[in-house]
LUMTORDREN-124502 format. One record per atom (N, C-alpha, C): residue number from 1; x, y, z; atom name; residue in one letter. Coordinates in steps of 0.1 Angstrom, whole numbers, plus 5000, padded with zeros to 4 digits. Example, Ala and Ser with C-alpha at 12.3 -4.5 7.8 and 13.67 -1.06 7.14 Angstrom:
<num->1&x->5132&y->4943&z->5078&atomo->N&residuo->A>
<num->1&x->5123&y->4955&z->5078&atomo->CA&residuo->A>
<num->1&x->5132&y->4967&z->5078&atomo->C&residuo->A>
<num->2&x->5128&y->4978&z->5071&atomo->N&residuo->S>
<num->2&x->5137&y->4989&z->5071&atomo->CA&residuo->S>
<num->2&x->5129&y->5000&z->5079&atomo->C&residuo->S>
// end
This chain:
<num->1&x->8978&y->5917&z->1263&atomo->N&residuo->X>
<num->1&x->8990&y->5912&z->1258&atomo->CA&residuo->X>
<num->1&x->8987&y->5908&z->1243&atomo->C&residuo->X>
<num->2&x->8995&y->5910&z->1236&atomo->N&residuo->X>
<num->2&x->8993&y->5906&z->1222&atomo->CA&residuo->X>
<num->2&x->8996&y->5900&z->1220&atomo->C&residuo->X>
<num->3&x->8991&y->5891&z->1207&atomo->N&residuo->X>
<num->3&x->8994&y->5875&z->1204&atomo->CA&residuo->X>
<num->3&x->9008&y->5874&z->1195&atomo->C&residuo->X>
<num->4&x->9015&y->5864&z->1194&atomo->N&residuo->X>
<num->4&x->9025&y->5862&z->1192&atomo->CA&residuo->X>
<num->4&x->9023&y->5852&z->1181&atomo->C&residuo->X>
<num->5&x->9026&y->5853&z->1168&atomo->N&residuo->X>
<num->5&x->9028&y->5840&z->1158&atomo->CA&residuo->X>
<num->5&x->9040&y->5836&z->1157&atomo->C&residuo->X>
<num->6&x->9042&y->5824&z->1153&atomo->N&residuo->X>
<num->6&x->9052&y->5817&z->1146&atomo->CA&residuo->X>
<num->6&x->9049&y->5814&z->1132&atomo->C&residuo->X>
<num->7&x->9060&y->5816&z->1126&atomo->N&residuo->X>
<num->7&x->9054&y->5808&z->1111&atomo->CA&residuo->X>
<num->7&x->9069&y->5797&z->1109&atomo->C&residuo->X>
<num->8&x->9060&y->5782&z->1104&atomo->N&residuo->X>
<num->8&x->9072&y->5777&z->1100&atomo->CA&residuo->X>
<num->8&x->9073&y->5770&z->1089&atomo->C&residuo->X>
<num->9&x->9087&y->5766&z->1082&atomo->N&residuo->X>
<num->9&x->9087&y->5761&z->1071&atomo->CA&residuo->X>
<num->9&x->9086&y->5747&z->1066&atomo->C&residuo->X>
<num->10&x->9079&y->5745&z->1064&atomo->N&residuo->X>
<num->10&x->9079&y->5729&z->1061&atomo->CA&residuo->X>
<num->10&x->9079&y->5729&z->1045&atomo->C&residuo->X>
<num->11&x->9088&y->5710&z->1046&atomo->N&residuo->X>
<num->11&x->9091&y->5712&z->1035&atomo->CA&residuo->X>
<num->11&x->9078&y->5697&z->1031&atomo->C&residuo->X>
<num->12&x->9071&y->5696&z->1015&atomo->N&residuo->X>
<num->12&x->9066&y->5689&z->1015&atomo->CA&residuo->X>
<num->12&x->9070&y->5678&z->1007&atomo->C&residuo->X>
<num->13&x->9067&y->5665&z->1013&atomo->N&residuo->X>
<num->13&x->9069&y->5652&z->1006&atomo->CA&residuo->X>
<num->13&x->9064&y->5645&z->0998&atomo->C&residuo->X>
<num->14&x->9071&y->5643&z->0983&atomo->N&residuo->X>
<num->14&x->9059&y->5635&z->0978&atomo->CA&residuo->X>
<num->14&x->9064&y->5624&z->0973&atomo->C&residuo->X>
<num->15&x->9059&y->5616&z->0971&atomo->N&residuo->X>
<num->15&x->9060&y->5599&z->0967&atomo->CA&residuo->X>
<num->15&x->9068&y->5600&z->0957&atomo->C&residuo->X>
<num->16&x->9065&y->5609&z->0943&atomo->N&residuo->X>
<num->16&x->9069&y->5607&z->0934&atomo->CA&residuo->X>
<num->16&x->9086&y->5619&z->0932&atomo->C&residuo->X>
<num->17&x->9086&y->5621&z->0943&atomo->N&residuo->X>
<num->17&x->9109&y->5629&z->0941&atomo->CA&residuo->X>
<num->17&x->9114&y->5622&z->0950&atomo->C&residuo->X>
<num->18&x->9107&y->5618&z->0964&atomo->N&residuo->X>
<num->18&x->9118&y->5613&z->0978&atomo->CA&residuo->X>
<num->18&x->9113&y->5599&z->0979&atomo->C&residuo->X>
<num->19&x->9117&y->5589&z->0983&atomo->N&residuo->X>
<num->19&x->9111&y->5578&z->0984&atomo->CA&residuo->X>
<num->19&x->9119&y->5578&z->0996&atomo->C&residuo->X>
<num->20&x->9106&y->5577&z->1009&atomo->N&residuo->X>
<num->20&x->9106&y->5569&z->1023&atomo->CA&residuo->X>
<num->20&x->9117&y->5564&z->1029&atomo->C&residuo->X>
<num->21&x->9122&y->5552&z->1021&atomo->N&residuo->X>
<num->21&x->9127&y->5540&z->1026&atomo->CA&residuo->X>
<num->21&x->9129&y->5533&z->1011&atomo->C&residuo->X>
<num->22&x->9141&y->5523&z->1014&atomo->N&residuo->X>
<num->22&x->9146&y->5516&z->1004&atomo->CA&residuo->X>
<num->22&x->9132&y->5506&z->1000&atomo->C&residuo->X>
<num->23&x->9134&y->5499&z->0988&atomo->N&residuo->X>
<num->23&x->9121&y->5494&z->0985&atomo->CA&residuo->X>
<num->23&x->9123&y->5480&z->0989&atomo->C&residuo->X>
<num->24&x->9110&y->5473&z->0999&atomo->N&residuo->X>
<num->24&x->9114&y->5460&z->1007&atomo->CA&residuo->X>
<num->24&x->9109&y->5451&z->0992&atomo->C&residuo->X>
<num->25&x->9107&y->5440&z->1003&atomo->N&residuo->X>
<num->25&x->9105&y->5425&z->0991&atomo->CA&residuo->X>
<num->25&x->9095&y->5427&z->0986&atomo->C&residuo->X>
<num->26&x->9088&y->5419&z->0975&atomo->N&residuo->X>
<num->26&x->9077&y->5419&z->0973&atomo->CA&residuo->X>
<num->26&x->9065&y->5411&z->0978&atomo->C&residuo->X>
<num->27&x->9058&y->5415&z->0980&atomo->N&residuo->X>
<num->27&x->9044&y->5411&z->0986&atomo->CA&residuo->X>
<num->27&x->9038&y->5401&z->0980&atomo->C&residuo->X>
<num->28&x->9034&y->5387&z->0985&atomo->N&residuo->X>
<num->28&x->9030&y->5378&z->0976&atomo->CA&residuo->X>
<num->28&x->9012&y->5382&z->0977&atomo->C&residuo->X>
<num->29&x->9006&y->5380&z->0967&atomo->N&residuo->X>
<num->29&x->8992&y->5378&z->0969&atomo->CA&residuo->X>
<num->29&x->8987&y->5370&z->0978&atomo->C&residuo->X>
<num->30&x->8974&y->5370&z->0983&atomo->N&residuo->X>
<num->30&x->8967&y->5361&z->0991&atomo->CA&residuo->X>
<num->30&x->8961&y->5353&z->0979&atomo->C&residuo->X>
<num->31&x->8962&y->5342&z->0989&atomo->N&residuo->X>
<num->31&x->8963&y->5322&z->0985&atomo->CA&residuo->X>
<num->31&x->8957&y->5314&z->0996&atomo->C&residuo->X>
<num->32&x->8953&y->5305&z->0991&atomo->N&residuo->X>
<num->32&x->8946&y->5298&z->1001&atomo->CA&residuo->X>
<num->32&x->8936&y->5300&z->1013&atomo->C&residuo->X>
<num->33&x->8941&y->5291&z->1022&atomo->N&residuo->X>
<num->33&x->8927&y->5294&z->1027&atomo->CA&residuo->X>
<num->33&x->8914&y->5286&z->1032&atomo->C&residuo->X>
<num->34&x->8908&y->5287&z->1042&atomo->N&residuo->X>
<num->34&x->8896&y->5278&z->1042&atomo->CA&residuo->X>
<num->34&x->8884&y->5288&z->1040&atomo->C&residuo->X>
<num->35&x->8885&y->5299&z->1041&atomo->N&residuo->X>
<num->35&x->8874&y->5307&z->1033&atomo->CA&residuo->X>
<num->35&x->8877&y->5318&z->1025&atomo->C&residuo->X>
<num->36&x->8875&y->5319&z->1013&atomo->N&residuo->X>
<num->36&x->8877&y->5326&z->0998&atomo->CA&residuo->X>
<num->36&x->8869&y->5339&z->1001&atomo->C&residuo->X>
<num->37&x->8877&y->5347&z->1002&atomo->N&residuo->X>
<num->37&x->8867&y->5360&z->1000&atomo->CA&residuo->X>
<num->37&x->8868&y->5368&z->0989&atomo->C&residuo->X>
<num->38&x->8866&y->5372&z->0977&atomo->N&residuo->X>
<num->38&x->8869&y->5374&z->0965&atomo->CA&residuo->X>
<num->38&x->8873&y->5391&z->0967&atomo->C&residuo->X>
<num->39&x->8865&y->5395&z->0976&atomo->N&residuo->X>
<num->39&x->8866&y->5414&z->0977&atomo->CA&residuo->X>
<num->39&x->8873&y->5412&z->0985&atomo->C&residuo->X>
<num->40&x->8877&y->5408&z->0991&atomo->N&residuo->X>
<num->40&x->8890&y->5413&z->1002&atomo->CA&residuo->X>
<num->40&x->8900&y->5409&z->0993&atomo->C&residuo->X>
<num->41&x->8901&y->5396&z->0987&atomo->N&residuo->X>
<num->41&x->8917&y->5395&z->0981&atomo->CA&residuo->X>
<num->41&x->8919&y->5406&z->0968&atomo->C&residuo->X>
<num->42&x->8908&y->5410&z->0959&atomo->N&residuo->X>
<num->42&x->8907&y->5419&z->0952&atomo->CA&residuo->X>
<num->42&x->8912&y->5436&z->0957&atomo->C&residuo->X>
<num->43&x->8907&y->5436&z->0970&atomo->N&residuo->X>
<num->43&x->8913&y->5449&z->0974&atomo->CA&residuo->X>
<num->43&x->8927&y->5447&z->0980&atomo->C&residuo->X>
<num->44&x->8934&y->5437&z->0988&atomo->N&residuo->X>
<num->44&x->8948&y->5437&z->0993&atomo->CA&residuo->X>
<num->44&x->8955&y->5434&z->0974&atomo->C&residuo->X>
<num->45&x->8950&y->5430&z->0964&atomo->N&residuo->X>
<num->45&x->8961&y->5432&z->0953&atomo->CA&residuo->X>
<num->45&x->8960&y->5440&z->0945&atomo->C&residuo->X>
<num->46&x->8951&y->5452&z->0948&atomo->N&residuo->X>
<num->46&x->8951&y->5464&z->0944&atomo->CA&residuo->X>
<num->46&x->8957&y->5472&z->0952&atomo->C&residuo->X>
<num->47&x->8958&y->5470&z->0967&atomo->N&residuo->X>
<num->47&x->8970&y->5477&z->0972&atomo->CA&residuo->X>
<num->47&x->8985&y->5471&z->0973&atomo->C&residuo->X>
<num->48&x->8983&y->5462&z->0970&atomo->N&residuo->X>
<num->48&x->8996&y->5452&z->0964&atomo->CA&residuo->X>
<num->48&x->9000&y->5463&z->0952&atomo->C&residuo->X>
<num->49&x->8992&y->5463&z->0938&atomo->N&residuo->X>
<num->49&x->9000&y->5470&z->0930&atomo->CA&residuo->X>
<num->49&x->8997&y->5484&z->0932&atomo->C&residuo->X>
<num->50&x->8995&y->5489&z->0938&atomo->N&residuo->X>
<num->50&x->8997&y->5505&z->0940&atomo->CA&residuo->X>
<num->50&x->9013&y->5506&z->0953&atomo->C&residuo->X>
<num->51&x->9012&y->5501&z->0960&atomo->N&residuo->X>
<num->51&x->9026&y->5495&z->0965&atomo->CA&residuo->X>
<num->51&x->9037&y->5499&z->0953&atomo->C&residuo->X>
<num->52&x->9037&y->5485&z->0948&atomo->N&residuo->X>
<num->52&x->9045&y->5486&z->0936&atomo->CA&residuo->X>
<num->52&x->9050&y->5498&z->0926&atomo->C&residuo->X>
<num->53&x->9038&y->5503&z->0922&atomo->N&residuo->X>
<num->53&x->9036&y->5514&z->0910&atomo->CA&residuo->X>
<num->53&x->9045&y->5527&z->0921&atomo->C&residuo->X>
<num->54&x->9046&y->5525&z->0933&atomo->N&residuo->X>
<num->54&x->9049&y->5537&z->0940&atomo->CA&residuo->X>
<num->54&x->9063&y->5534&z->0944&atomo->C&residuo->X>
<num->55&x->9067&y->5527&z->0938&atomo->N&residuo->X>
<num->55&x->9081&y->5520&z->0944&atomo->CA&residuo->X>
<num->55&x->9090&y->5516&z->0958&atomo->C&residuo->X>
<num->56&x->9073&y->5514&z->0963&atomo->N&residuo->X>
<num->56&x->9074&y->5511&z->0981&atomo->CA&residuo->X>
<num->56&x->9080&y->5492&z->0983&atomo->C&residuo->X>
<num->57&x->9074&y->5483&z->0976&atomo->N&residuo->X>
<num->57&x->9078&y->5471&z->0974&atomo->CA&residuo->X>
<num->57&x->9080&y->5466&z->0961&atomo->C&residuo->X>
<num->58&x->9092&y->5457&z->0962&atomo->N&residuo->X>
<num->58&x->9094&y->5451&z->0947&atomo->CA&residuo->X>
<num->58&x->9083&y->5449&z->0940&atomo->C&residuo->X>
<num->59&x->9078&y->5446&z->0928&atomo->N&residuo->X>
<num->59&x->9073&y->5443&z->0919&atomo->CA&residuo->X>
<num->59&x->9075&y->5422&z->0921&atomo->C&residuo->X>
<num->60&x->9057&y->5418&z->0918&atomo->N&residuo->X>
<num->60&x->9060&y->5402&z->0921&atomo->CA&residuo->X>
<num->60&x->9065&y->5393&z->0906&atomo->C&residuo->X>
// end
């Protein structure tokens, strides 16, 4: 029996022509606390402003 393909068309998405979803609130940074961890809050407000820059969450 011979094999049978399909081909299909997908269309591709990119951040920067379609945006997802309407843009929610903004994201407050991390604050407080009873233990400070300097590299984790440093990496959630680097994904805080890449968020932003992508027009997924307001701007704080």
């Amino acid at each position: 029996m011979a094999a049978s393909w399909r081909f299909l068309r997908v269309k591709r998405l990119s951040a920067s022509t379609k945006n997802p979803a309407a843009t929610q609130a903004a994201i407050t940074a991390p604050t407080g606390g009873a233990t400070v961890d300097a590299e984790a809050r440093a990496a959630i407000n680097a994904i805080i402003t890449r968020l932003e820059a992508y027009g997924l969450v307001a701007d704080n």
